[in-house]
PyMOL commands that place a pseudoatom at each C-alpha (Angstrom):
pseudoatom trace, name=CA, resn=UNK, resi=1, chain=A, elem=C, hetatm=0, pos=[-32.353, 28.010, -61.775]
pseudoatom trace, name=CA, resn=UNK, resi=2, chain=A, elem=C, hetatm=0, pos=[-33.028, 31.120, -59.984]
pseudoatom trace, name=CA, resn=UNK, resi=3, chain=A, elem=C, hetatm=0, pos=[-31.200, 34.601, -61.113]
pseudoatom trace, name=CA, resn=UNK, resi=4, chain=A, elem=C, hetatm=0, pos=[-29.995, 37.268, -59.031]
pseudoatom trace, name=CA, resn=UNK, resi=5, chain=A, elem=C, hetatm=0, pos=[-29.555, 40.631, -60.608]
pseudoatom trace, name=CA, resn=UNK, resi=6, chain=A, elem=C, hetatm=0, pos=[-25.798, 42.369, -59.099]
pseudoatom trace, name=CA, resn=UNK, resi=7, chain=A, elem=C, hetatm=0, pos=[-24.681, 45.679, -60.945]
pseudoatom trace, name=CA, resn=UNK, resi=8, chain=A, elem=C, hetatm=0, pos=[-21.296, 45.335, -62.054]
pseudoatom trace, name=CA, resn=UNK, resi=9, chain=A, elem=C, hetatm=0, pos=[-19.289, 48.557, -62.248]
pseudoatom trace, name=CA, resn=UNK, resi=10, chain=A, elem=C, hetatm=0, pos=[-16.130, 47.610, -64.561]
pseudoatom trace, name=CA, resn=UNK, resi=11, chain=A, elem=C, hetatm=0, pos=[-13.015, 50.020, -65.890]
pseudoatom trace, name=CA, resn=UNK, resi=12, chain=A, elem=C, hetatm=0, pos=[-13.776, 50.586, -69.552]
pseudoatom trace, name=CA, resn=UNK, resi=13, chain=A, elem=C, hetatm=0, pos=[-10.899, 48.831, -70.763]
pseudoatom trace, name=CA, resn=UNK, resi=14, chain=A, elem=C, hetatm=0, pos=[-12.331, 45.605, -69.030]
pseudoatom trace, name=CA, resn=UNK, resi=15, chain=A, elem=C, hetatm=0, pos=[-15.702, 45.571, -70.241]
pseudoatom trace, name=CA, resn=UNK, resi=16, chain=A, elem=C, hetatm=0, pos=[-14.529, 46.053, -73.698]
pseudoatom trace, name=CA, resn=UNK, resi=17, chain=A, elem=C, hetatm=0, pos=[-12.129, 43.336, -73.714]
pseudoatom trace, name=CA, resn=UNK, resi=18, chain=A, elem=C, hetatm=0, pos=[-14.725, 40.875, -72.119]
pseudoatom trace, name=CA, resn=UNK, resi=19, chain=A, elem=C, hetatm=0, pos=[-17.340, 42.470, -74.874]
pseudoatom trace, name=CA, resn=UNK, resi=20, chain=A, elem=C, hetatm=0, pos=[-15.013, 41.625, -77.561]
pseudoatom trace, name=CA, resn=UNK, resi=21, chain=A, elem=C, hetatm=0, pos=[-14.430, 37.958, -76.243]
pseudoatom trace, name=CA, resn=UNK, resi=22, chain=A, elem=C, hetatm=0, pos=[-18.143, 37.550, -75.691]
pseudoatom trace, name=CA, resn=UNK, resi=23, chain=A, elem=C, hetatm=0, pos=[-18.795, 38.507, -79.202]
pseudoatom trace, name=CA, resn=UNK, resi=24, chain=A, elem=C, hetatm=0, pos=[-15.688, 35.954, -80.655]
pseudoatom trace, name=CA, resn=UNK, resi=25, chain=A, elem=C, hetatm=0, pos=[-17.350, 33.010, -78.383]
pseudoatom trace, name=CA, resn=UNK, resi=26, chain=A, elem=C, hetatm=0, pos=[-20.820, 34.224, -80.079]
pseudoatom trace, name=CA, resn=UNK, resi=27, chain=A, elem=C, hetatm=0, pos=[-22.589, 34.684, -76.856]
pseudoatom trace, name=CA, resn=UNK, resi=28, chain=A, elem=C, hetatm=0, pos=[-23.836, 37.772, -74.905]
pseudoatom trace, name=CA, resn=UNK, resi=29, chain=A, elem=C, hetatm=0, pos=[-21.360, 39.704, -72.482]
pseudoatom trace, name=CA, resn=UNK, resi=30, chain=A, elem=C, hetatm=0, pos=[-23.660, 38.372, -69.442]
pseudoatom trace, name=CA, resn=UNK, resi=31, chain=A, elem=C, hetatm=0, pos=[-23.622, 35.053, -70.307]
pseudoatom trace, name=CA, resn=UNK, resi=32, chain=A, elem=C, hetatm=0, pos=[-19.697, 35.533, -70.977]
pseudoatom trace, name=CA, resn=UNK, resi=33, chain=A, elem=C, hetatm=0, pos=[-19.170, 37.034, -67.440]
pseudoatom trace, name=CA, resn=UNK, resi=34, chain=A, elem=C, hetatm=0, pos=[-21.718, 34.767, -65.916]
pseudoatom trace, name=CA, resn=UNK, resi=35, chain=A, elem=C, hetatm=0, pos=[-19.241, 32.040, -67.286]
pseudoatom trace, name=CA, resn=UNK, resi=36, chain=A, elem=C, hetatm=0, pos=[-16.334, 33.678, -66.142]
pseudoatom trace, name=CA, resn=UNK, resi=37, chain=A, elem=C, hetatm=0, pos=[-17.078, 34.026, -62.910]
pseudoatom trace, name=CA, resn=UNK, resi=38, chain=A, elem=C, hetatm=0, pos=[-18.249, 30.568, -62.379]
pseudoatom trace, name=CA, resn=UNK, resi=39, chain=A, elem=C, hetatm=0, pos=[-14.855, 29.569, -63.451]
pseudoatom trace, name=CA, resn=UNK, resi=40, chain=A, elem=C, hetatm=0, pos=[-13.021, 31.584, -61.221]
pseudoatom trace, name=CA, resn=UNK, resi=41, chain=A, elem=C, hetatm=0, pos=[-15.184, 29.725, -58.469]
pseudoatom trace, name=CA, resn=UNK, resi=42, chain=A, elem=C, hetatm=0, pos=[-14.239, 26.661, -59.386]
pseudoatom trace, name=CA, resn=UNK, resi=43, chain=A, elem=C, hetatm=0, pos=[-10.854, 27.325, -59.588]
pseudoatom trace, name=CA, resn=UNK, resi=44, chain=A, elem=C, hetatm=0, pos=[-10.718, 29.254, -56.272]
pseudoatom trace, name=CA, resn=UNK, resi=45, chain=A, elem=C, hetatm=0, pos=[-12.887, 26.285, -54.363]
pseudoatom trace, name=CA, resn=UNK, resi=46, chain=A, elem=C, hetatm=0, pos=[-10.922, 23.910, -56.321]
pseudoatom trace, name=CA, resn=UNK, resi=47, chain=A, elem=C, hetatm=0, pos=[-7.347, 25.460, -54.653]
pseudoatom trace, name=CA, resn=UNK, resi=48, chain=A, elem=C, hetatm=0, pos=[-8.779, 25.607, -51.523]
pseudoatom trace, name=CA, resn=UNK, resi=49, chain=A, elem=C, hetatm=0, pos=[-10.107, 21.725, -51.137]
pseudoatom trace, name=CA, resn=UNK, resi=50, chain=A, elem=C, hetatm=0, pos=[-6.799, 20.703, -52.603]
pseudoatom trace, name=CA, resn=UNK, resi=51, chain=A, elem=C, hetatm=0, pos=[-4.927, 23.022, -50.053]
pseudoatom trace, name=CA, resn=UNK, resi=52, chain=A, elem=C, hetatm=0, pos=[-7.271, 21.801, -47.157]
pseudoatom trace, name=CA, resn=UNK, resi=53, chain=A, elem=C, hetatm=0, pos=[-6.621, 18.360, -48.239]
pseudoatom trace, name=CA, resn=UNK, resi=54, chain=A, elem=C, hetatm=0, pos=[-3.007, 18.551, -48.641]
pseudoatom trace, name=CA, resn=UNK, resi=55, chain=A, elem=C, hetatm=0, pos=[-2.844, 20.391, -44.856]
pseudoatom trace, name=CA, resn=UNK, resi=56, chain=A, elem=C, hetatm=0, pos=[-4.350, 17.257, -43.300]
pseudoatom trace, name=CA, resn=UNK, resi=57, chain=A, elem=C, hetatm=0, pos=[-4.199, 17.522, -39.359]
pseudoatom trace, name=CA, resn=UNK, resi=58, chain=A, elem=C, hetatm=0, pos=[-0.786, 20.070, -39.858]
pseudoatom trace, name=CA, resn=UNK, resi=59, chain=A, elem=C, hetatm=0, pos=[-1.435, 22.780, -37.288]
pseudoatom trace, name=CA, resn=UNK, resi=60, chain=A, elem=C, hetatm=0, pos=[0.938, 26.775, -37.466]
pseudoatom trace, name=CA, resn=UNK, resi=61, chain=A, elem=C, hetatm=0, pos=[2.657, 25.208, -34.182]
pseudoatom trace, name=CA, resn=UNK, resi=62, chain=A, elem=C, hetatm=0, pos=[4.124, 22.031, -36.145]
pseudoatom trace, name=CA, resn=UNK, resi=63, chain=A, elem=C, hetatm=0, pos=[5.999, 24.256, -38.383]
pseudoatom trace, name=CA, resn=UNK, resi=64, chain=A, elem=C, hetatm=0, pos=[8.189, 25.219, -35.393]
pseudoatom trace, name=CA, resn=UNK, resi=65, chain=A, elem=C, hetatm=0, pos=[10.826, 22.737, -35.418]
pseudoatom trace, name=CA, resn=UNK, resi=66, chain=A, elem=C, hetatm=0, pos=[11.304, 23.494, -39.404]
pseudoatom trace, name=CA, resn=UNK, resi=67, chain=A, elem=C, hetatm=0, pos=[11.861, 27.255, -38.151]
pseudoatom trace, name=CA, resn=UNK, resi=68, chain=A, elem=C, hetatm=0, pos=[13.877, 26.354, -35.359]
pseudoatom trace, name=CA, resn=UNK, resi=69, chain=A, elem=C, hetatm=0, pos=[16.333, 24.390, -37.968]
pseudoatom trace, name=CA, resn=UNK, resi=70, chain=A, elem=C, hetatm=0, pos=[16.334, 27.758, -40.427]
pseudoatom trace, name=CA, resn=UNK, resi=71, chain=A, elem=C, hetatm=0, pos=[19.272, 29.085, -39.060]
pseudoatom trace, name=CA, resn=UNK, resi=72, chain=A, elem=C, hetatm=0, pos=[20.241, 32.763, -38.912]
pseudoatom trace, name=CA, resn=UNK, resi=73, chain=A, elem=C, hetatm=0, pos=[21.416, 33.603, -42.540]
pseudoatom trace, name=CA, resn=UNK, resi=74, chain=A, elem=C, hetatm=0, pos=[20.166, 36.932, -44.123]
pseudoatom trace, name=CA, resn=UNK, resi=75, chain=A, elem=C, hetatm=0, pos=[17.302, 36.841, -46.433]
pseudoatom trace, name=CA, resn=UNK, resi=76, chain=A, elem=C, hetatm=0, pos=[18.329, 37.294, -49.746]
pseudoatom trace, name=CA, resn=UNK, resi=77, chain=A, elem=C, hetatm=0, pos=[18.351, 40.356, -51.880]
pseudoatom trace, name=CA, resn=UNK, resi=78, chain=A, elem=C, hetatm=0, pos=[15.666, 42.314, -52.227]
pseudoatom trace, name=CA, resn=UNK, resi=79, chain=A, elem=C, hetatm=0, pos=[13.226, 40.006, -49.571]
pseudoatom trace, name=CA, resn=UNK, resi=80, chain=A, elem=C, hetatm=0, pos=[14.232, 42.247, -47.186]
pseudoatom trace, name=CA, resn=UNK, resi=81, chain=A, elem=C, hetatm=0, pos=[11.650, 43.236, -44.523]
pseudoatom trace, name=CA, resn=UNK, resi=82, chain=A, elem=C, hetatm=0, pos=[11.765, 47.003, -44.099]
pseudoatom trace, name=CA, resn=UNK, resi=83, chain=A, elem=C, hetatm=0, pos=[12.035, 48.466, -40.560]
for i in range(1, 83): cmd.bond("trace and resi %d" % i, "trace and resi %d" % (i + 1))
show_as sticks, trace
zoom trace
C-alpha cells in the first residue's frame, strides 16, 4: 500500500475528541482518522451509486410535467424564498 503524507489542520475541540476515541478503540489518532475517513468514502460513494442507480435514464426535463401538476399554492411557513 502506498502512503501519502496530507497535513491536517483541525479545531482543537475536534482533534481531542477523535484523540480520545482513538485512545478508547486502542489505536493511534492516524490510524483512527485514516479509518474515519475511509468510512466517510464509502458512505459518500455508496449514496452516490445508489442515487445514480435509482436516477436510471430520468433526465431535469422529465420532472416537468410533475411541476406543471404542482399547482399554485404558497409554500408553507417558514420555506419561504426571500426576495
Amino acid at each position: 500500500m502506498t502512503k501519502a503524507s496530507y497535513p491536517l489542520k483541525l479545531p482543537v475541540s475536534i482533534k481531542e475528541a477523535a484523540a480520545r476515541l482513538a485512545r478508547q478503540d486502542g489505536v493511534s489518532l492516524n490510524q483512527w482518522i485514516s479509518v474515519a475517513v475511509a468510512q466517510k468514502i464509502g458512505a459518500v460513494e455508496t449514496a452516490a451509486d445508489f442515487l445514480k442507480q435509482r436516477a436510471g435514464t430520468a433526465k431535469p426535463s422529465d420532472m416537468l410535467a410533475f411541476l406543471d401538476r404542482a399547482g399554485t399554492e404558497p409554500p408553507p411557513l417558514g420555506d419561504e424564498i426571500e426576495p
